[in-house]
C-alpha positions in Angstrom: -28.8 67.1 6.4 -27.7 63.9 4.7 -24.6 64.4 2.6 -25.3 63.8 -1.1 -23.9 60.5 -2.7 -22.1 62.5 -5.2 -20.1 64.4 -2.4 -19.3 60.6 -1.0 -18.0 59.2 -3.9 -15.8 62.3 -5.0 -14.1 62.2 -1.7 -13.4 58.3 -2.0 -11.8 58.6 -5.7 -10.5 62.3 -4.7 -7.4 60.6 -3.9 -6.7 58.9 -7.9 -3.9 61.0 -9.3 -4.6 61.9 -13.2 -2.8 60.1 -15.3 -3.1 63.0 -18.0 -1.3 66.6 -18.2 -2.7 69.6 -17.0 -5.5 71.5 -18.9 -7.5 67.7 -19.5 -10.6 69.1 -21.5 -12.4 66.6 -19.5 -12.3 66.0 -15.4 -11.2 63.1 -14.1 -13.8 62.6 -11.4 -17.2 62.9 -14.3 -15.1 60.0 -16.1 -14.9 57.7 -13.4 -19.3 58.7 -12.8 -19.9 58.2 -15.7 -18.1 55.0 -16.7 -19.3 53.5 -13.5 -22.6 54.3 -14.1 -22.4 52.8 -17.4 -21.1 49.5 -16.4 -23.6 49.0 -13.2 -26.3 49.6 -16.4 -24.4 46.8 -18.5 -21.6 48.5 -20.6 -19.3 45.9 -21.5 -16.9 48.4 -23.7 -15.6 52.3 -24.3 -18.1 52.9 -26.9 -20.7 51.3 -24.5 -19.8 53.9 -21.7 -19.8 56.7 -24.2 -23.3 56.1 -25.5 -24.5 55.8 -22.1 -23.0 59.1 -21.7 -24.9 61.0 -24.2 -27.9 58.8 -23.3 -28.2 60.3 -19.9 -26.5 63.4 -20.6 -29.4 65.6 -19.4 -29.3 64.1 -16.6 -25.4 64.2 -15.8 -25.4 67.4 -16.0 -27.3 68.0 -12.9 -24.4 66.7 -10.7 -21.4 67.0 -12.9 -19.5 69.7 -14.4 -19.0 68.4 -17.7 -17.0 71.6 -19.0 -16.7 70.0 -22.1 -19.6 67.7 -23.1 -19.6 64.2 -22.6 -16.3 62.1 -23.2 -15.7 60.1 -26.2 -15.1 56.6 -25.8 -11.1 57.3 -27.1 -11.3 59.3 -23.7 -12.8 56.8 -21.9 -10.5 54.4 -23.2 -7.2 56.4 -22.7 -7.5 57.6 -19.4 -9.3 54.2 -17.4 -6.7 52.4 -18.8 -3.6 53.9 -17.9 -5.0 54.1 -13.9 -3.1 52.2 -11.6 -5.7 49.2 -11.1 -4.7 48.8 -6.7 -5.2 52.6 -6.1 -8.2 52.5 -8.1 -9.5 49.2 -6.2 -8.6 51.0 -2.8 -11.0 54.1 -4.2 -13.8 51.9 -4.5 -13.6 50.4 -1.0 -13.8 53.5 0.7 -16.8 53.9 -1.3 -18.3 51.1 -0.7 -17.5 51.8 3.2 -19.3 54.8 3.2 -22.5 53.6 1.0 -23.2 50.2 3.8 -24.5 49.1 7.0 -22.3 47.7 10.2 -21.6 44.2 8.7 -22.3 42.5 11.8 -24.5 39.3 11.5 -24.4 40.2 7.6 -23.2 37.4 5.8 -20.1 38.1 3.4 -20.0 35.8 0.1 -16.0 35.2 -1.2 -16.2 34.4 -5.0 -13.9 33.8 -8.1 -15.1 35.0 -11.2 -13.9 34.8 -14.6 -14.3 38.3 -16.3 -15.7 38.1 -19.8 -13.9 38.7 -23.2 -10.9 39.4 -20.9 -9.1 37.2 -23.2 -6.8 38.4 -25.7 -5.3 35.8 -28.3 -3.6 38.5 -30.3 -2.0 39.7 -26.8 -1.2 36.7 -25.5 -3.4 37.7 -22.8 -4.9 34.7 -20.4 -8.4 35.5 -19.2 -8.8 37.6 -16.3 -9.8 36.4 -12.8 -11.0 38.1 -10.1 -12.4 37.1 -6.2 -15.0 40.0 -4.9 -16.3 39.9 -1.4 -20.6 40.4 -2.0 -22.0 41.6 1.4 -25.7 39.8 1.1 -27.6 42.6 2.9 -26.3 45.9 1.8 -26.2 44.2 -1.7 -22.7 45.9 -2.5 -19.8 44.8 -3.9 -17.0 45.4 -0.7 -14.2 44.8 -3.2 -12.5 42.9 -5.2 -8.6 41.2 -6.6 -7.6 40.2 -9.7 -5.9 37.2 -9.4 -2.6 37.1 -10.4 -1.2 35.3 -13.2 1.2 32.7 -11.5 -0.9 32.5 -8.5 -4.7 31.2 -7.9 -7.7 32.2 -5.5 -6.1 30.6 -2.5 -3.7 33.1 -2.2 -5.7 36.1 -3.4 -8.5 35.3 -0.6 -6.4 36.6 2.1 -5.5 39.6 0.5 -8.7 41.1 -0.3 -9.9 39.6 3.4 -7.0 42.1 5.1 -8.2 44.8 3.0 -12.3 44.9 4.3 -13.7 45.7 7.3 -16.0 42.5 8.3 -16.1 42.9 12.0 -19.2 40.7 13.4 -19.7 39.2 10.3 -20.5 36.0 8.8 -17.9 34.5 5.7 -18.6 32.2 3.5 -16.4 30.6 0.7 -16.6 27.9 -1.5 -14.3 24.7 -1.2 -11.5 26.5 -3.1 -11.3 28.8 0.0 -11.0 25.5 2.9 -7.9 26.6 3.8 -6.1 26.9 7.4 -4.6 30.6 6.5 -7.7 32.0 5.0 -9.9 30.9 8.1 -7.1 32.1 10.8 -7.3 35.6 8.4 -11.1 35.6 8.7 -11.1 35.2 12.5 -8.2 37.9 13.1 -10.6 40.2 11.0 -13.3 39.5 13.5 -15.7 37.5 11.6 -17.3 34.3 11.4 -16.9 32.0 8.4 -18.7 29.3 7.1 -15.9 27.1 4.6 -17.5 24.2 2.2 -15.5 20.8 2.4 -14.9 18.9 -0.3 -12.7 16.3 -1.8 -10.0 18.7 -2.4 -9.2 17.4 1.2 -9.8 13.8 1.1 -8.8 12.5 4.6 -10.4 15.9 6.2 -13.3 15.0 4.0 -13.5 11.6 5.0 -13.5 11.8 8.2 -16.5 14.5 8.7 -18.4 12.3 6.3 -18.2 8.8 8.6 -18.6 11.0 11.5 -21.9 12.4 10.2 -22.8 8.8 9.2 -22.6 7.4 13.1 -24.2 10.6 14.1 -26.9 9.9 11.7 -27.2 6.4 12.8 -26.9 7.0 16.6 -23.6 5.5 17.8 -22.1 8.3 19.0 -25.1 9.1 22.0 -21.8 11.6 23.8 -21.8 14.3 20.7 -24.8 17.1 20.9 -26.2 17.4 17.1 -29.3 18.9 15.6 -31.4 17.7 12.7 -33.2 19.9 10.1 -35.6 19.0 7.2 -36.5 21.3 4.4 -39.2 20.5 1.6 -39.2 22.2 -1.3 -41.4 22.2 -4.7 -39.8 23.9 -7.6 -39.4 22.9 -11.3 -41.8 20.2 -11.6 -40.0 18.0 -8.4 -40.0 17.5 -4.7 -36.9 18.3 -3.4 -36.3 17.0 0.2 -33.2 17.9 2.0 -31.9 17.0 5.6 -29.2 19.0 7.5 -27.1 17.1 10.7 -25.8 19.9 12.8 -22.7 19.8 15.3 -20.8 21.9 17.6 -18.6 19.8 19.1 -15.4 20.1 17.5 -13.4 18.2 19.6 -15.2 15.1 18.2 
């Protein structure tokens, strides 16, 4: 017999320790349902999570304990907030593990993402920035960094690539993420990766671009290459787009 998803996820987050003192009116495991619930529904705030709450309450309460009704959103508020944000993160990953697939020949998106109404003027508070890792397949969230405040993506990519499982899979990051250390981290996890190049390295740049223009034009009759053309219709337009193709990369 299949083992519930409830059972799954209280064994990944059994691990949190409570923030609160004994005899908490409310238990910490039906907070953290509840609130994530909420937010994969859309909640964007406390009072958000607790209306959900009461919204679905019937339903809650076929899984949960709730000894004590459903939590307010001063609850909500007090105890998410006071969690330590890397054991919580850690919590979720197991989850996560245990919810997909084998990642092999799944392809594994690296993205940065700017959290909304994370800033705080009155705080002095920048705007929070996180990478995830989006496994395309499974269509779950492996995890996720929050970028620190003196640092940028570059060096958050390789931490949250050592912390996920991506044997056999496929990695793909945008040109931020063209970076020697994140593709020898991708490879020493097992995986594939698929890096966009861009400007940010002109001379790497320009060099790929005049040797796809001599491929393109023939001169280079030693290098193996493959062409591809895709037509598309969308929007009103024709849209026709041509793909050069090599795997020699000692050329």
């Amino acid at each position: 017999m299949e083992e519930p998803a409830s059972a799954r996820l209280f064994d990944s987050f059994a691990q949190v320790r409570d923030p609160r003192r004994a005899n908490a009116r409310h238990r910490l495991f039906d907070i953290f349902v509840i609130a994530l619930c909420a937010v994969i529904s859309g909640a964007e705030g406390w009072e958000d999570m607790e209306e959900y709450g009461q919204a679905q309450a019937e339903w809650f309460q076929q899984f949960l304990e709730l000894p004590h009704g459903i939590p307010s959103h001063d609850t909500f508020r007090r105890v998410l907030s006071r969690l330590k944000p890397d054991e919580l993160t850690q919590c979720f990953m197991r989850w996560t593990e245990a919810l997909r697939e084998s990642l092999a020949g799944d392809i594994v998106a690296i993205d940065g993402k700017t959290l909304r109404r994370s800033f705080d003027r009155a705080a002095s508070q920048g705007a929070i920035h996180m990478v995830s890792a989006w496994a395309n397949s499974s269509r779950l969230v492996l995890g996720q960094l929050k970028v620190d405040d003196k640092s940028n993506e570059i060096t958050a990519i390789p931490k949250l690539l050592r912390m996920l499982e991506l044997e056999g899979a496929i990695v793909t990051i945008d040109a931020m993420g063209c970076q020697k250390d994140i593709a020898q981290t991708i490879t020493e996890q097992g995986a594939e990766y698929v890096l966009a190049l861009k400007d940010n390295h002109p001379t790497l740049h320009g060099e790929v671009q005049l040797l796809f223009e001599d491929i393109k034009a023939a001169r280079l009759d030693h290098i193996t290459s493959e062409h591809h053309t895709t037509i598309d219709a969308d929007h009103g337009r024709l849209e026709t787009r041509h793909y050069w193709i090599t795997s020699d990369s000692e050329c």
